[in-house]
C-alpha positions in Angstrom: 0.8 -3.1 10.2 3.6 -1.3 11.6 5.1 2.3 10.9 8.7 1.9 12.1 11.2 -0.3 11.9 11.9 -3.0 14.6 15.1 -4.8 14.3 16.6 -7.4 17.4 20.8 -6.4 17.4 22.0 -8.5 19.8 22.8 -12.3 19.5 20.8 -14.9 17.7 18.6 -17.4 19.5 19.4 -15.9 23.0 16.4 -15.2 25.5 16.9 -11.6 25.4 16.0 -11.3 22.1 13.3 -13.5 23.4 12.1 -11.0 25.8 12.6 -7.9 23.1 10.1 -9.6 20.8 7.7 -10.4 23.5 7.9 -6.8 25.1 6.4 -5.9 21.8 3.7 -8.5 21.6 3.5 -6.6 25.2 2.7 -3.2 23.6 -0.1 -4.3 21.4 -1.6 -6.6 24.2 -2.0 -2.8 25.8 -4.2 -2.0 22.5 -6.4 -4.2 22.8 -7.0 -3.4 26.4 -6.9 0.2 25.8 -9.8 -0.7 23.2 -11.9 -2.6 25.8 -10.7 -6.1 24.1 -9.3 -9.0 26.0 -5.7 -8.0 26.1 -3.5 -10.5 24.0 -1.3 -8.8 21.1 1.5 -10.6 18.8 4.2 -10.0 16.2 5.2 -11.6 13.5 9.4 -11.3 13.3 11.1 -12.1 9.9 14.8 -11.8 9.8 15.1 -10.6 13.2 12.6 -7.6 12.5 9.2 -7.3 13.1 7.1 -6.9 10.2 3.7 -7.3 11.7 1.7 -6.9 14.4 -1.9 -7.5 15.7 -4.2 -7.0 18.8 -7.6 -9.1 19.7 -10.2 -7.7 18.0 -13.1 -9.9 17.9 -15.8 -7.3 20.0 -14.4 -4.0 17.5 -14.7 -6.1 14.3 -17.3 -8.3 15.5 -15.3 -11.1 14.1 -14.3 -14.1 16.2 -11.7 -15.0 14.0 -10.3 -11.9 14.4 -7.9 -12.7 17.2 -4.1 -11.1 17.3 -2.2 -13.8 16.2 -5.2 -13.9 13.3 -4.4 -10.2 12.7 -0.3 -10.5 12.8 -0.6 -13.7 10.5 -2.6 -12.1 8.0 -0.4 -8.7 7.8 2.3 -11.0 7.8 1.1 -13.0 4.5 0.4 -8.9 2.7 3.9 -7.8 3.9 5.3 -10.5 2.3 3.4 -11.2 -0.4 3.1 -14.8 0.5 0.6 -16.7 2.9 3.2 -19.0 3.5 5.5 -17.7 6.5 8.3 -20.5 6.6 10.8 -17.9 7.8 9.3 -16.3 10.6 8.5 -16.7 13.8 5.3 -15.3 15.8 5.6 -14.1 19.3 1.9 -13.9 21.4 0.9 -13.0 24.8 -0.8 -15.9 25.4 -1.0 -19.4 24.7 -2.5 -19.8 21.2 -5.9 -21.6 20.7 -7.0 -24.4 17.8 -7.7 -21.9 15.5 -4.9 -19.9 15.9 -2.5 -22.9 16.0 -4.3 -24.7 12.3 -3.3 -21.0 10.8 0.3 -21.2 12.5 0.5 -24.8 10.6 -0.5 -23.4 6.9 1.4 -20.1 7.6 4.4 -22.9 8.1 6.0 -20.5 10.9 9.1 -21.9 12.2 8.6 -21.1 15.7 6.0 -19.8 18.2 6.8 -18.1 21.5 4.5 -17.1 23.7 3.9 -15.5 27.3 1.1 -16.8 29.6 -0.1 -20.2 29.6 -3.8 -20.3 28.7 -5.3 -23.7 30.7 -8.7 -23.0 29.3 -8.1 -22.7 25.7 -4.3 -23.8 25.1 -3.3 -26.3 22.8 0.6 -25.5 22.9 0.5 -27.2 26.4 -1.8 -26.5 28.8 -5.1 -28.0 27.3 -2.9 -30.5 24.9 -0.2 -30.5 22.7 -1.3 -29.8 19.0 2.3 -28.8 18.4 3.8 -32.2 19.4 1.5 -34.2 16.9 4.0 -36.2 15.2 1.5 -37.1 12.6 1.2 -33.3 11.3 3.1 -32.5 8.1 4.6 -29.2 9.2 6.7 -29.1 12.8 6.7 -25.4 14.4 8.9 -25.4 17.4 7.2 -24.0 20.8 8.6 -21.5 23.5 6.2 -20.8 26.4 6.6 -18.6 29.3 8.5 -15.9 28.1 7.2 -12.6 30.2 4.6 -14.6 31.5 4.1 -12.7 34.6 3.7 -9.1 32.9 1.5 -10.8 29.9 -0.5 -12.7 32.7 -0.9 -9.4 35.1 -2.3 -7.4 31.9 -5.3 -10.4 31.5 -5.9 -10.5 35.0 -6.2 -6.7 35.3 -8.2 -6.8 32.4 -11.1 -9.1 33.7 -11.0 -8.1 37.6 -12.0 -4.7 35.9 -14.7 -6.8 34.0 -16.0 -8.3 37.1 -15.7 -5.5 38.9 -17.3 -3.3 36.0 -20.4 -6.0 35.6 -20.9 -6.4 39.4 -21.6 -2.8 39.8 -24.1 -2.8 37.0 -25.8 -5.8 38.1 -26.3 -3.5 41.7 -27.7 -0.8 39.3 -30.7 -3.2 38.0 
């Protein structure tokens, strides 16, 4: 959950208050790195104000649900006293995955915006296109690429520090 306020002032539907949201999705990305967890954070705006947040935290809560758009979703539903989320929007670093998405669908979000495309897991766009399924009975719509260099830098920063972390213990063996 979040302490202080966070309200967009500018205009409406414009890409800088595209970017403002996702700077912030940024942020708590940089928690989850700082915490040793794949570094992918989200926000959950409502009213053009944020009014919750969450980081990756499946290795800390050992809990592979328990990924940031999981986390922002569910502070969401307690913030508002309602698991249903049909006027808010949820901005993620990366490209959201199946599970994430089927939440996104019976949180009944109006819109999803996220940074960097995720061609492993992605079903936004990159793997398919859960989001396009005309035969769904809820329609979000999809933004991708917003920041996607800085939110793609902080993943690959994240796992050549892995590699690099893993190659020098498997030298220690």
């Amino acid at each position: 959950m979040i302490s202080d306020v966070i309200t967009w002032q500018g205009e409406p539907n414009s890409t800088e208050r595209d970017a403002f949201f996702m700077r912030h999705a940024l942020a708590c990305a940089q928690q989850a790195y700082d915490a040793g967890e794949v570094p992918v954070g989200a926000v959950v705006v409502h009213d053009n104000q944020i009014i919750a947040t969450g980081f990756n935290q499946p290795i800390s809560l050992n809990d592979p649900s328990a990924h940031a758009e999981m986390q922002a979703l569910r502070a969401a539903g307690v913030a508002l006293h309602n698991y249903r989320l049909p006027e808010c929007e949820l901005y993620v670093t990366l490209e959201p995955c199946l599970m994430c998405t089927g939440a996104m669908f019976h949180a009944r979000l109006t819109r999803v915006v996220y940074g960097a495309a995720d061609y492993k897991t992605g079903v936004a766009e990159s793997v398919m296109d859960v989001y396009g399924n005309a035969q769904l009975n809820h329609h979000t719509t999809v933004v991708g690429g917003v920041l996607a260099d800085e939110a793609r830098a902080l993943l690959q920063q994240f796992f050549q520090e892995r590699r690099a972390l893993n190659k020098s213990l498997n030298k220690i063996d």
